[in-house]
N, C-alpha and C positions, 0 to 999 in steps of 0.2 A: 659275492663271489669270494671275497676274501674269509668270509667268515666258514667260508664249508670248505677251503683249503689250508684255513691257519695248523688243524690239527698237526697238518703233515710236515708244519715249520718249526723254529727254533723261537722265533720269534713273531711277533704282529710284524714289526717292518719286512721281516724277509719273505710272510706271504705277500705283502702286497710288493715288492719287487718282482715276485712268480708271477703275480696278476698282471704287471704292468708289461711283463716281458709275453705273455700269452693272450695281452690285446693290444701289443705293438706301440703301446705307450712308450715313451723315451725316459720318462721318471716315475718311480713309485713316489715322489712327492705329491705327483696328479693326484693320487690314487690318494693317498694319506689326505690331503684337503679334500677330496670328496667324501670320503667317512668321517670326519670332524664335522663335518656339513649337515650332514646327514644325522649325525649324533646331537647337535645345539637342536635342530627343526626338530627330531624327536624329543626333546626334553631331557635327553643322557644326559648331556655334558652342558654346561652353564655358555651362555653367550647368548650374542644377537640371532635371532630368528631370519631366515633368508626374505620370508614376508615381512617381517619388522622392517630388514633392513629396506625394502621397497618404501615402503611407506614413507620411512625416516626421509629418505634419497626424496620422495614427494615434497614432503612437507616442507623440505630448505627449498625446495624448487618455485611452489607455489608461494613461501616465505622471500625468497629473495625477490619474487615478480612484486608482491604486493607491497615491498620497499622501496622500490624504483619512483623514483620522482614524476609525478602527472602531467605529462604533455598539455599545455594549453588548449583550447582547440583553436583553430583557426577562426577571424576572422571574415565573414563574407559580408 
């Protein structure tokens, strides 16, 4: 949406402040991280991948379980 109303701006920020104000959003910062988002997942812009970052966010998850010290088992 921004990108078929930038024409009519001054700037990239000032369309997404139009955008953010014509879907009641309270900041075009929203708006600005969702196209930055959207720019790394398509390859545009350099960073972490939104599926990368799952994965990563997994892998300490599954990494810090399998750190965890082994409960004895009980004796019966």
């Amino acid at each position: 949406m921004v990108a078929e109303v930038r024409p009519d701006y001054p700037s990239e920020y000032a369309a997404m402040t139009a955008v953010a104000g014509m879907l009641g959003i309270g900041s075009p910062e929203t708006i600005r991280t969702w196209i930055r988002r959207q720019q790394v997942d398509a390859g545009d812009r350099p960073g972490v991948t939104t599926d990368a970052a799952v994965e990563i966010k997994r892998l300490k998850r599954e990494n810090a379980e399998l750190r965890r010290p082994v409960e004895p088992a009980p004796y019966t």
